[in-house]
N, C-alpha and C positions, 0 to 999 in steps of 0.2 A: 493606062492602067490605074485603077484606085485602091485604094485602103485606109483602114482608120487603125491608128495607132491610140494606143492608150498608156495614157501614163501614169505615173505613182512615184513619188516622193517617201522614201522610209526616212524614220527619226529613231535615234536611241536606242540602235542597232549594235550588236555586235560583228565584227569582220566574219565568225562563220557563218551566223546569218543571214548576212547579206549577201556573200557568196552560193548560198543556197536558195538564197529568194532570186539571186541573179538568175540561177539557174532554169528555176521555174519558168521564166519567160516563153519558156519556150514548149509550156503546156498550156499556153491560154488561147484562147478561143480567137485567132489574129493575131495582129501585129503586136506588140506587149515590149514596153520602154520602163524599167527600173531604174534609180538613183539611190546613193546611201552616201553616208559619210559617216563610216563605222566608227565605235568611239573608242574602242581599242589599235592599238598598232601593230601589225601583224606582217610576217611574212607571205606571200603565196606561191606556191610553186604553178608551174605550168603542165597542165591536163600528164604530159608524155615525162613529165622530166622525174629521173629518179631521184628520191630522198623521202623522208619522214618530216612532217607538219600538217600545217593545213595548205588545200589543193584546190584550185580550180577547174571549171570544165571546158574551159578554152584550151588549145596549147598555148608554146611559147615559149619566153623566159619566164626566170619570176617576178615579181612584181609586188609594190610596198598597198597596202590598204592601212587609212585606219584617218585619224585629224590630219586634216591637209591634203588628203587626196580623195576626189570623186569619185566614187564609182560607179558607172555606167553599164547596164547591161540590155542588149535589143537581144530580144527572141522573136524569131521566125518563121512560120508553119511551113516554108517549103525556100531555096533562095531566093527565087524570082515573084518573092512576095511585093514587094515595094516597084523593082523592074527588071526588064530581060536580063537573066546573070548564065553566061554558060559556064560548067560546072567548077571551072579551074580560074574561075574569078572572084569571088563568094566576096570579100574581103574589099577587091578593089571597086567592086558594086556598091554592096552597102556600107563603107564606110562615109557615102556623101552625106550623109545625115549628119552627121558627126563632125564634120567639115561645118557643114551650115552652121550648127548651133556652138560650135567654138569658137567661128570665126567671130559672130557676135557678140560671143563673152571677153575674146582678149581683144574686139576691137582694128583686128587688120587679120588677113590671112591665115588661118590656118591650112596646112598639107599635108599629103601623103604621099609618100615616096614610092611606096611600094616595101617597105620594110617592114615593123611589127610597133612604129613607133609614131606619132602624130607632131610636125612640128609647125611655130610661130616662125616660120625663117627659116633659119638653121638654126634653130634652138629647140629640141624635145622636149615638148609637154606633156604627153601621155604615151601609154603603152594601150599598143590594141591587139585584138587575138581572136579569132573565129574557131568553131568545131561547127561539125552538122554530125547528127547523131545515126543510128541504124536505121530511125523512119526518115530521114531527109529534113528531118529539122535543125533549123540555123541557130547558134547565139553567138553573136558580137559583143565582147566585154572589153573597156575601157576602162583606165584606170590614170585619173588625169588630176596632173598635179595644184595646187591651186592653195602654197604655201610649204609643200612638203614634197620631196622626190617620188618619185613614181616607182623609183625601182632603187636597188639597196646600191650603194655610192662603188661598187667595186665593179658592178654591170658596165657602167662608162669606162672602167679603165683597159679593158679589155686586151688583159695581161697574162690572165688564165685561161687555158685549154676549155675549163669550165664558168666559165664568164662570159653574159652574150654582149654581142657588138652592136646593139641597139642603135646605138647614138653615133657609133662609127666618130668616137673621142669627142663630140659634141654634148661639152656639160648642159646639162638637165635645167630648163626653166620653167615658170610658173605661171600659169594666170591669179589674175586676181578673187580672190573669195568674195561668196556673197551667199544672198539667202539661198539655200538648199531647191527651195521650190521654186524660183526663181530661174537658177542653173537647171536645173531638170527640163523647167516648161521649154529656154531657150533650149536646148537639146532638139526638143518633140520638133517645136516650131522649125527647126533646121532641118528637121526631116518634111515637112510639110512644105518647106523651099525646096528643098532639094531633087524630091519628088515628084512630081506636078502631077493632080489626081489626087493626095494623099491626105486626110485632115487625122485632126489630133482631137482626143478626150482626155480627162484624167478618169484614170479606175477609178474604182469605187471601192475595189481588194487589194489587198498583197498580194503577190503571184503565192502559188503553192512552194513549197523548200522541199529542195531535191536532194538527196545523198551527194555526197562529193565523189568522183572517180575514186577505185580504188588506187594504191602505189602501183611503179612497177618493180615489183619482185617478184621472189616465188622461183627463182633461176639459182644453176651453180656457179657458173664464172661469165664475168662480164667483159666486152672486150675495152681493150683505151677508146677515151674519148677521140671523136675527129672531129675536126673545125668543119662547123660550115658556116657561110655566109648570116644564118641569125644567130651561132652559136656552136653548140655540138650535138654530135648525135653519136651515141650508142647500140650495142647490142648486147643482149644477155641470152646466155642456153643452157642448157640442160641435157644430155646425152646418155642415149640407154645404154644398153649393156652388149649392145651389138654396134654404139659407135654412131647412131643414127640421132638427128634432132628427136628428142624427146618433147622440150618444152622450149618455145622461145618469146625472148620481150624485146621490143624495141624502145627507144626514150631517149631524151634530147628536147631543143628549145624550139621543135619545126611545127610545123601545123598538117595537119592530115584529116581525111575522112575517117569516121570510125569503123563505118563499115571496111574499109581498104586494108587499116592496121590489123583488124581483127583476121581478115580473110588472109594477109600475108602468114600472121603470129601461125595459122590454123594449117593452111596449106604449107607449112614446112617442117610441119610435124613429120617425121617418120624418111623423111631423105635425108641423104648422107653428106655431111658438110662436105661438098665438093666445089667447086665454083661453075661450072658448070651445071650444074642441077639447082643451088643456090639462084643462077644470076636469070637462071630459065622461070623459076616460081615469082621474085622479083618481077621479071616480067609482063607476065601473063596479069598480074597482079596491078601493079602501079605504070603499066606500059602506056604509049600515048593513048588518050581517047579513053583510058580505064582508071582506076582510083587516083584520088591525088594528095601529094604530101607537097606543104610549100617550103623551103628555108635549106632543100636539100640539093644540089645543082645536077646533082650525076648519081642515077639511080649505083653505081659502081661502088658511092659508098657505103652504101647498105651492106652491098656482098662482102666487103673488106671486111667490116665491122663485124658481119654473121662469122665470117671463114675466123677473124682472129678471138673472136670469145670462143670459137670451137676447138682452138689448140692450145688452151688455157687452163 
């Protein structure tokens, strides 16, 4: 398989910005590799996770941008752009790239677990996060630490219901900084190892800047958080006046297809919070071989979460 990936270096960016030119990537003509190192310090929430600030289009937990942390974003025209990815892998495919060009920068192994987080050892240096959109388009965003944490110091202690378990109590470490364009190139170049088939250019533009997802609200009562394995997940409704799902949100620190969330939110319109007809649309829905949400273990917690915002 081939491909040319193109890269680009941004300076003197601010954190929405940069989040919005990440975003972009995944309107350019190929494979499209952005870098920033925003010059404000900002929180970001994750694509699904309920709250008010600024938001990325990945899921996840949230994650720190701003001096001291790199931000990486790959944009995708389809997942099995770079190599064979079947559908419920997105993440464990192309995060090699990623591997390549970190292992280089800190100099001995970087891994992936299989969790939402990239580490030297047993030490997390970056936080990583995938969505693919309604046309089957991929972004990978990275957010890698390189003097400053990746994610806000209460994420590792994972003491709250709403606190994700990223690190699984494994404090946060760093690589070392260096020139912006530098880091970036060694990224490209790791995807170019990684790959084999794949070479690298630098752009010649910024990606185009995309809207941020909207929040999720827009509901009347939400149910409690429930832990999952990257965090928590939620449910929020809305119920007519016949008792029937009216409007529903899901949200939480998991990663999902958009087309999957949209189609479950849509098809549960208008059936009667029961678990039975709940755990039936769930299915049909998110069942094996059909949409996919990752960080959740047992489609059962969805319905828990639908049925208890419903008697709320």
């Amino acid at each position: 398989m081939s491909a040319t990936l193109a890269w680009i270096a941004d300076h003197g960016v601010d954190a929405r910005t940069a989040l919005a030119r990440g975003a972009g990537t995944t309107r350019a003509d190929g494979v499209s590799l952005y870098g920033a190192i925003a010059s404000d310090d900002a929180l970001v929430l994750g694509r699904w996770q309920r709250g008010d600030g600024l938001r990325r289009a990945t899921g996840g937990p949230s994650a720190r941008i701003g001096p001291g942390v790199l931000y990486l974003a790959l944009g995708l025209p389809q997942p099995a752009a770079l190599m064979e990815c079947p559908p419920d892998r997105i993440l464990n495919r192309n995060v090699r790239g990623f591997l390549g060009g970190l292992t280089t920068l800190a100099g001995e192994p970087v891994l992936y677990f299989g969790r939402d987080w990239l580490s030297r050892g047993k030490t997390p240096i970056a936080l990583i996060g995938w969505h693919r959109d309604l046309e089957g388009r991929v972004l990978i965003e990275a957010f890698v630490s390189i003097g400053a944490p990746f994610a806000p110091p209460r994420d590792f202690a994972a003491v709250s219901p709403r606190s994700s378990k990223q690190s699984r109590g494994h404090a946060p470490g760093s690589i070392e900084p260096g020139d912006p364009d530098v880091m970036i190139e060694a990224i490209a170049r790791g995807h170019a190892t990684r790959f084999p088939g794949t070479t690298i250019t630098r752009a010649s533009a910024l990606p185009t800047a995309l809207e941020p997802p909207p929040p999720r609200d827009g509901v009347v009562s939400w149910s409690a958080p429930v832990e999952v394995p990257v965090g928590i997940v939620e449910a929020g409704v809305t119920l007519d006046d016949e008792g029937r799902l009216a409007r529903v949100r899901l949200a939480g620190d998991f990663f999902a297809d958009e087309r999957a969330i949209t189609a479950l939110e849509t098809d549960l319109i208008g059936i009667a919070p029961e678990e039975h007809a709940i755990g039936r649309t769930i299915d049909h829905v998110l069942g094996p071989g059909r949409g996919v949400i990752e960080g959740v273990t047992s489609l059962r917690t969805l319905q828990g979460a639908l049925l208890d915002a419903s008697r709320r």
